[in-house]
C-alpha positions in Angstrom: 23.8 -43.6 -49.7 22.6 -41.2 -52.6 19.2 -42.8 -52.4 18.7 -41.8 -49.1 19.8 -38.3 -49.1 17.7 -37.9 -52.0 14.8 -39.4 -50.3 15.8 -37.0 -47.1 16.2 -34.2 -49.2 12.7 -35.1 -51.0 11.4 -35.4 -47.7 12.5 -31.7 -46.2 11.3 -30.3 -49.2 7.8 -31.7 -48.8 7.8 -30.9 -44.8 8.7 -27.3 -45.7 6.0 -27.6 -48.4 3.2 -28.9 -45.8 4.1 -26.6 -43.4 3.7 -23.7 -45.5 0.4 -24.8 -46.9 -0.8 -25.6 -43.5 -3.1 -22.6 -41.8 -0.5 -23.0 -38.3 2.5 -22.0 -40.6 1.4 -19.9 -43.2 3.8 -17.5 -44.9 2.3 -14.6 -43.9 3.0 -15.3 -40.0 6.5 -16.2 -40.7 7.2 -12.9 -42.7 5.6 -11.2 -39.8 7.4 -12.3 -37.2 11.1 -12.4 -39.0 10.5 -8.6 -39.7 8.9 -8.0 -36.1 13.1 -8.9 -35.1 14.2 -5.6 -37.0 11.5 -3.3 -35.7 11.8 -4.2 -32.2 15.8 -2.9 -33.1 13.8 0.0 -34.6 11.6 0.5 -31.4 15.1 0.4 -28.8 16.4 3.4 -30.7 13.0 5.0 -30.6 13.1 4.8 -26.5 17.0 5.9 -26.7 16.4 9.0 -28.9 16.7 12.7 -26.9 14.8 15.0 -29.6 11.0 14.7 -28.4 10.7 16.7 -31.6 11.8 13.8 -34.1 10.8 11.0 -32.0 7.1 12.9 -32.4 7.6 12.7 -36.2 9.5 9.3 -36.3 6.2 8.0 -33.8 3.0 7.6 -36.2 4.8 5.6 -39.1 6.5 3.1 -36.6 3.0 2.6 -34.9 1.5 2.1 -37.9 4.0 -0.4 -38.7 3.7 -2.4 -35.8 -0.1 -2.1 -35.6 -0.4 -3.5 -38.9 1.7 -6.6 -38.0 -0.6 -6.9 -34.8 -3.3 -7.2 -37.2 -1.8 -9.4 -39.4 -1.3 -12.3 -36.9 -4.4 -11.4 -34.5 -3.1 -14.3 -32.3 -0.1 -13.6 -31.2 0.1 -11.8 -27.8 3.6 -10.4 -28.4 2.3 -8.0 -31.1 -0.7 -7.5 -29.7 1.4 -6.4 -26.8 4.1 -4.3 -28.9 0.5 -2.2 -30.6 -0.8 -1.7 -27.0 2.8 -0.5 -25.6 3.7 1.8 -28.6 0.1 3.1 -29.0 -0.3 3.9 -25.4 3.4 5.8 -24.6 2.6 7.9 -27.8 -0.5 8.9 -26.8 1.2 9.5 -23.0 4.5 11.2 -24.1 3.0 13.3 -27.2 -0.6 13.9 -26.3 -1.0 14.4 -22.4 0.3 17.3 -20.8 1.5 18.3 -23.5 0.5 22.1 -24.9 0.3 25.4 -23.1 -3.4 26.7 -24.0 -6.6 25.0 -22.3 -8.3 24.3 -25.7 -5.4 22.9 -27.3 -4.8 20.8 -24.7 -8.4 19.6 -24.5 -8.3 18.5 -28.2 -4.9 16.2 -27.9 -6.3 14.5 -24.7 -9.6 13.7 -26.8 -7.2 11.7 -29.2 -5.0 10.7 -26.1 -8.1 8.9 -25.2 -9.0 7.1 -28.4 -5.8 5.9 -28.4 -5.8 4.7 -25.0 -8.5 2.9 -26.3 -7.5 1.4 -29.4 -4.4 0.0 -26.8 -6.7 -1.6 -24.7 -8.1 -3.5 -27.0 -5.1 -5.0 -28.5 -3.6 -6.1 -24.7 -7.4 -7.3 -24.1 -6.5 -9.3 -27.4 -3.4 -10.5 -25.8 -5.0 -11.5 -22.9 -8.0 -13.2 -24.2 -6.1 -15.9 -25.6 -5.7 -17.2 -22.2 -8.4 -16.1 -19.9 -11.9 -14.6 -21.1 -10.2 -11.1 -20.2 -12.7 -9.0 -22.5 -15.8 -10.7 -20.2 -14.2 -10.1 -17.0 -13.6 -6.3 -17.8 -17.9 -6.4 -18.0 -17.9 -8.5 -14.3 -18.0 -7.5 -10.6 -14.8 -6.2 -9.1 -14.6 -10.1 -7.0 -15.1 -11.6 -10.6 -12.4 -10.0 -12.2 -9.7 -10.6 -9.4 -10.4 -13.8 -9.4 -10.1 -14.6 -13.5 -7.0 -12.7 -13.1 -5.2 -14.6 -10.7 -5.2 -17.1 -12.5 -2.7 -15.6 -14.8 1.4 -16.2 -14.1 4.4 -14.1 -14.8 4.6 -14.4 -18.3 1.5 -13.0 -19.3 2.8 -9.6 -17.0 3.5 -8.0 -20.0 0.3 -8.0 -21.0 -1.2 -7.4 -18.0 0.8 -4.0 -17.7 0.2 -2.6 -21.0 -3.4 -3.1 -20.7 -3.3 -1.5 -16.8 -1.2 1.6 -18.4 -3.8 1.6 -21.3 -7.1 1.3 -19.5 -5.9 3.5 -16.4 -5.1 6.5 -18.4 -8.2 6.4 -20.8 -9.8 6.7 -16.9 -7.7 9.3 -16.0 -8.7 11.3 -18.9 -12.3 10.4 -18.3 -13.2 11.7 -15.2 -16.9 13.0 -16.0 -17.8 9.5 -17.6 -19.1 7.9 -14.2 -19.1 4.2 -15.8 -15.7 4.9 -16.7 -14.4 6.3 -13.0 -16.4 2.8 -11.5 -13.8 0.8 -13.6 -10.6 1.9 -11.5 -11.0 -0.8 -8.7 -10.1 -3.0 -11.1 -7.0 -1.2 -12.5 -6.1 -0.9 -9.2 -6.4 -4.7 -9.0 -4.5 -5.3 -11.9 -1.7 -3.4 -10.4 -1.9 -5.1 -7.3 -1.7 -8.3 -9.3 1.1 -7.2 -11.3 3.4 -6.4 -8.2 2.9 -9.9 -6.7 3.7 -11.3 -10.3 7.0 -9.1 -11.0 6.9 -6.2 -9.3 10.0 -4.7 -10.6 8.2 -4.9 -14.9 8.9 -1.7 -16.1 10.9 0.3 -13.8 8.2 -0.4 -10.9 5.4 0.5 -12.9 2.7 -1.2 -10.7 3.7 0.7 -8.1 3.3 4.0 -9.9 0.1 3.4 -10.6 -0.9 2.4 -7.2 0.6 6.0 -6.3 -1.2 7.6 -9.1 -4.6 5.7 -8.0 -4.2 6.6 -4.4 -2.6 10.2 -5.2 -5.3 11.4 -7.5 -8.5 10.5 -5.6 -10.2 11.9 -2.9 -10.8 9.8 -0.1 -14.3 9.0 0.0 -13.6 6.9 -3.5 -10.6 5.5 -3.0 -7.4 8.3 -2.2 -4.9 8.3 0.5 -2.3 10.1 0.8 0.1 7.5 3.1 -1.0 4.5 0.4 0.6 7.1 -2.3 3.6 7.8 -0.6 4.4 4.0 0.3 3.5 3.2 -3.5 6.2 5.9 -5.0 8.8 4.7 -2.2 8.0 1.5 -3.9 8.2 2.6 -7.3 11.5 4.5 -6.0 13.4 1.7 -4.4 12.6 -0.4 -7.9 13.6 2.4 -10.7 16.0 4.2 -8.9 16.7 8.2 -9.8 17.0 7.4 -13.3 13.8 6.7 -14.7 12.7 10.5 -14.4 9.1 9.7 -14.8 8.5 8.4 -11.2 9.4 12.0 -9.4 7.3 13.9 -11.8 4.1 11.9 -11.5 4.7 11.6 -8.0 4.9 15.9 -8.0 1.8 15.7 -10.3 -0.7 13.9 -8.2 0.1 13.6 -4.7 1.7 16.5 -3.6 -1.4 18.4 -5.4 -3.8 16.3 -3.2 -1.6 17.1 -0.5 -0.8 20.9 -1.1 2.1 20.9 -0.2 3.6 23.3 -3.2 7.1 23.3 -1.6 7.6 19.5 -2.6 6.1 20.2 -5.3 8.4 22.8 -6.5 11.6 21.0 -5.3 10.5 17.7 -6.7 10.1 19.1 -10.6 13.3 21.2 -10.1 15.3 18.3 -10.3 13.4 16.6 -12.7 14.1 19.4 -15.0 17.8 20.1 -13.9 18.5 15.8 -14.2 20.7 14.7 -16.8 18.1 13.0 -19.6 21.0 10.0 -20.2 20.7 9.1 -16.6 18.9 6.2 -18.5 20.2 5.7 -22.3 17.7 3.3 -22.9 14.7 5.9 -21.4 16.2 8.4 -22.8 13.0 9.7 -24.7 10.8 9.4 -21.6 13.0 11.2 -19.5 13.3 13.9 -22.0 9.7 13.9 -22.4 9.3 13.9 -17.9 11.7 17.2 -18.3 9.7 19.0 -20.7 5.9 18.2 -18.7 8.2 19.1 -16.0 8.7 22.6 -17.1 5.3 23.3 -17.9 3.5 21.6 -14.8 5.8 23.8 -12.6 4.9 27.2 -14.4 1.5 26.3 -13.6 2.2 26.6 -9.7 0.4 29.5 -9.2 -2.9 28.1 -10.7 -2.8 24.9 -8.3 -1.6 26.0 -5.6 
C-alpha cells in the first residue's frame, strides 16, 4: 500500500514537472492568469468608484498592469479582451469630451485616438485566434459580414470591444476618408452583435447603431427614425440607470435633428440623476454627468 502511494505521489510530482516544462503550461501563463483573478477584483472597484478625479489617476497604472499580462500570454482572448476594454473606456471617459478649450481638447482626442488604436489591436488579437479577423478588416464590406457570422455568442465580448474600439477611433477621424469608408462594417459588427446577445453591455450594440445612424448625414448612411428605434432599443435593454445611453442619444441625434429643446431636457436629467443609480457603473455615470454639464453649456454654439 506504501509502494503505491509512493509510486502515485512519484507520479504527480513528475506530471506537475512535465506540465511545467511543457510550452502549453509554462509558469509564466499560470502566474498570469492566477493574478489576472485579483485585478479583475481590482477592475470592479475601478467601474464602482464616484471620484472621476482618482479613477483618472488610479487609470494608467491598472492599464498598464493588465496590458502587460495581455502581452504576456498573446493567446489568450480574455486578456486581450480586458487591454482592449480598459484601454478603450479610458481613452472614452478621460480623453473625449473632456476639456473646456478647443486646443486642449484637440490634443486629448489625438491620444484618445491612439489609444483607440492600440485597443483595436488587442480585440483584433482576440479575434484572430478564431477567424482571420485582421484580413477581413482589409476585405469588402460582403466579405467581412460573412467571416463574421461565423462567429457565436462567446466570442461577443470580443466582438464588442473591438466595435467600441474601432468605431470611436472613426468617430474621432472624420477627415481621414479611408477611415470614414470603414464604418459599414462597424455598423455590421453591431448588427451582428445584437442577433448574438443583444442585451452585452447594457445594450451596447444598439447605442452604436444610434450613434452610427444619429451622427451621419443621410447621403452616407444617417437617419434620424433608424437612431431613434436604436436608443429605444438601447433604452428598453439598460434601463434609466446606465446614464450613458441618454447623453449620447442628446449628443448625436437630437443635434442632427435640431431639436435643442430635447436636447436640453434630455442632459438635464442626466446631470440632476443620482450617479449610484448603477453601483457597479458608477464611474461611467459620473463621468456621463460631468460631459453632461459641459455639452449643455455649449447649447448656444450648436444650436
Amino acid at each position: 500500500m506504501t509502494n503505491r502511494v509512493n509510486l502515485g505521489n512519484s507520479l504527480t510530482v513528475l506530471a506537475t514537472a512535465l506540465c511545467l516544462a511543457a510550452s502549453g503550461c509554462d509558469m509564466k501563463r499560470l502566474v498570469i492568469r492566477s493574478s489576472y483573478l485579483m485585478v479583475q477584483e481590482a477592475e470592479a472597484a475601478f467601474f464602482e468608484e464616484p471620484d472621476t478625479i482618482l479613477a483618472a489617476e488610479a487609470a494608467p497604472a491598472n492599464l498598464k498592469l493588465i496590458e502587460g499580462m495581455a502581452r504576456g500570454v498573446p493567446d489568450d482572448p480574455e486578456l486581450q479582451v480586458a487591454a482592449a476594454r480598459m484601454l478603450s473606456l479610458y481613452a472614452f471617459g478621460f480623453l473625449e469630451d473632456c476639456c473646456e478649450g478647443a486646443d486642449e481638447q484637440a490634443r486629448a482626442d489625438d491620444r484618445a485616438r491612439a489609444i483607440h488604436q492600440r485597443a483595436l489591436a488587442y480585440a483584433t488579437r482576440a479575434l484572430d485566434q478564431e477567424i482571420d479577423f485582421s484580413g477581413l478588416m482589409k476585405q469588402d464590406l460582403e466579405t467581412f459580414e460573412a467571416g463574421i457570422g461565423k462567429l457565436g455568442e462567446e466570442h461577443v465580448p470580443a466582438l464588442f470591444w473591438a466595435t467600441f474600439a474601432w468605431g470611436l477611433y472613426i468617430n474621432l477621424s472624420r477627415a481621414d476618408v479611408a477611415a470614414v469608408a470603414d464604418l459599414p462594417k462597424v455598423a455590421a459588427l453591431s448588427r451582428r452583435i445584437a442577433e448574438l446577445d443583444e442585451t452585452y453591455f447594457y445594450g451596447g450594440a444598439h447605442l452604436f447603431l444610434m450613434v452610427y445612424h444619429g451622427s451621419l448625414g443621410p447621403a452616407v448612411g444617417g437617419d434620424p427614425a433608424k437612431a431613434k428605434a436604436a436608443y429605444e432599443k438601447a433604452w428598453e435593454i439598460g434601463g434609466e440607470a446606465f446614464l450613458m445611453t441618454k447623453y449620447l442619444f442628446a449628443k448625436y441625434y437630437c443635434q442632427q435633428t435640431l431639436d435643442r429643446d430635447l436636447f436640453e431636457k434630455l442632459l438635464g436629467e442626466v446631470i440632476d440623476a443620482p450617479a449610484d443609480l448603477l453601483p457597479e457603473q458608477r464611474l461611467s455615470n459620473t463621468l456621463s454627468k460631468e460631459k453632461a454639464a459641459r455639452l449643455l453649456a455649449r447649447a448656444d454654439d450648436l444650436f
